[in-house]
C-alpha positions as CSV (number, residue, x, y, z in Angstrom):
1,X,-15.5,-4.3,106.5
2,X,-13.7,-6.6,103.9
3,X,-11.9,-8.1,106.4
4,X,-15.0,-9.1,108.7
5,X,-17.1,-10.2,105.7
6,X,-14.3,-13.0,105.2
7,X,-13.9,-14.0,108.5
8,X,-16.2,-16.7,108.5
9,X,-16.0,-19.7,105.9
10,X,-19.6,-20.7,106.5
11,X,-21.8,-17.6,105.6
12,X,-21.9,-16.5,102.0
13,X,-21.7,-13.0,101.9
14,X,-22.4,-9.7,100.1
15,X,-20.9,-6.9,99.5
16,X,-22.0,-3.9,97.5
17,X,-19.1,-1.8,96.6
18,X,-19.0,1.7,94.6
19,X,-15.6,2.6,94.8
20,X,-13.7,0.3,91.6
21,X,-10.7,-0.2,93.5
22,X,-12.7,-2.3,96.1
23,X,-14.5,-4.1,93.5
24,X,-10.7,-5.0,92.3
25,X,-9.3,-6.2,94.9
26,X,-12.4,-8.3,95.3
27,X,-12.7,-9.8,92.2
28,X,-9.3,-10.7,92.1
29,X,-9.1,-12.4,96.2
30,X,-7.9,-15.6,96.1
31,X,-10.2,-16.6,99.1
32,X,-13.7,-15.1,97.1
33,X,-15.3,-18.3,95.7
34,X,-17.9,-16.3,93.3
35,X,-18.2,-13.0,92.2
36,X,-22.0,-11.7,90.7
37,X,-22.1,-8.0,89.1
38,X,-24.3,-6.1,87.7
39,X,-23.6,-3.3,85.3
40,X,-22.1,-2.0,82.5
41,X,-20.2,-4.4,80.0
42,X,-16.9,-2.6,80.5
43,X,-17.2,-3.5,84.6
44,X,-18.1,-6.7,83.2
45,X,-15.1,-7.7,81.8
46,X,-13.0,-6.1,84.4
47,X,-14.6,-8.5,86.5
48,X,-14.2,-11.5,84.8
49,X,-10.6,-10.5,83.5
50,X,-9.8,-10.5,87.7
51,X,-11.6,-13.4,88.5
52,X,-10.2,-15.8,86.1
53,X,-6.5,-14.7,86.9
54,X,-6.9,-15.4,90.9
55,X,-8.7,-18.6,91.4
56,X,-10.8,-19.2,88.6
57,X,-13.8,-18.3,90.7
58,X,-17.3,-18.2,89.7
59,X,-18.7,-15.1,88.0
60,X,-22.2,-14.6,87.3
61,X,-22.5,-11.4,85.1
62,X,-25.7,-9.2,84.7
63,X,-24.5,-6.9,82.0
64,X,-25.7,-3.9,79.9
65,X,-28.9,-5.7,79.1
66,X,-31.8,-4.2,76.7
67,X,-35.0,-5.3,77.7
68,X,-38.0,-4.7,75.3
69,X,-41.7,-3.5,76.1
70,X,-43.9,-4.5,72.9
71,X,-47.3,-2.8,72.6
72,X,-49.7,-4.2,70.3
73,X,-52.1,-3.0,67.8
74,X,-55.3,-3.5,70.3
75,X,-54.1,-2.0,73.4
76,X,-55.1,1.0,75.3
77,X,-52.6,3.5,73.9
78,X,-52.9,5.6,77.4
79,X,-52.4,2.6,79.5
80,X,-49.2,2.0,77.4
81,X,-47.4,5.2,77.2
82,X,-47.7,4.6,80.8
83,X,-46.2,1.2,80.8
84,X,-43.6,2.6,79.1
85,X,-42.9,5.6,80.8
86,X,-42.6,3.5,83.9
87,X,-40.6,0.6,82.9
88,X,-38.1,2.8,81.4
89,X,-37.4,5.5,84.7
90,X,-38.6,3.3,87.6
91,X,-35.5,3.5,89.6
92,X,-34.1,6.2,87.7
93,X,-33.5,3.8,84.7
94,X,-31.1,1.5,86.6
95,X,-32.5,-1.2,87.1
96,X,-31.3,-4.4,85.1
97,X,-34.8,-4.9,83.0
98,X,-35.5,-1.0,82.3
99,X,-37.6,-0.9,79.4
100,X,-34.8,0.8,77.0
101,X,-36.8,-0.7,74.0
102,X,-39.8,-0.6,73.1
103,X,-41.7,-1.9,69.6
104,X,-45.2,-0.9,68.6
């Protein structure tokens, strides 16, 4: 799969890769021209530690982000807890702008 997804100079390409040795060798190929991950901070600077000791390629990093859900004083307290609820464990929680935080 790696192989074919380099075969062609022309076509940006994606790859989405769960095992970390792939993610490696990636990160660190000398003919990848930009590398964008999204995950924890740790992966994160995996990542860019790879990337900058191949070709000094591009990295665009997504990373253990905290995004907060405010209620305020005049909202429907119902209609919130629901909010919440849903912007917290929509997609399990994995998503990069689950509602981890959230001030009242």
């Amino acid at each position: 799969l790696i192989m074919v997804a380099f075969s062609s100079p022309l076509l940006p390409n994606t790859i989405l890769f769960l095992v970390p040795t792939a993610g490696a060798a990636i990160d660190s190929h000398p003919r990848v021209d930009k590398v964008a991950c999204t995950g924890a901070t740790e992966i994160g600077k995996l990542t860019l530690t790879a990337a900058g000791t191949s070709n000094a390629m591009r990295v665009t990093l997504e990373m253990g982000g905290k995004s907060p859900l405010v209620i305020f004083d005049d909202a429907d307290v119902d209609e919130a807890v629901e909010i919440a609820y849903g912007a917290l464990f929509a997609n399990m929680g994995q998503g990069c702008c689950a509602g981890t935080r959230t001030f009242v």
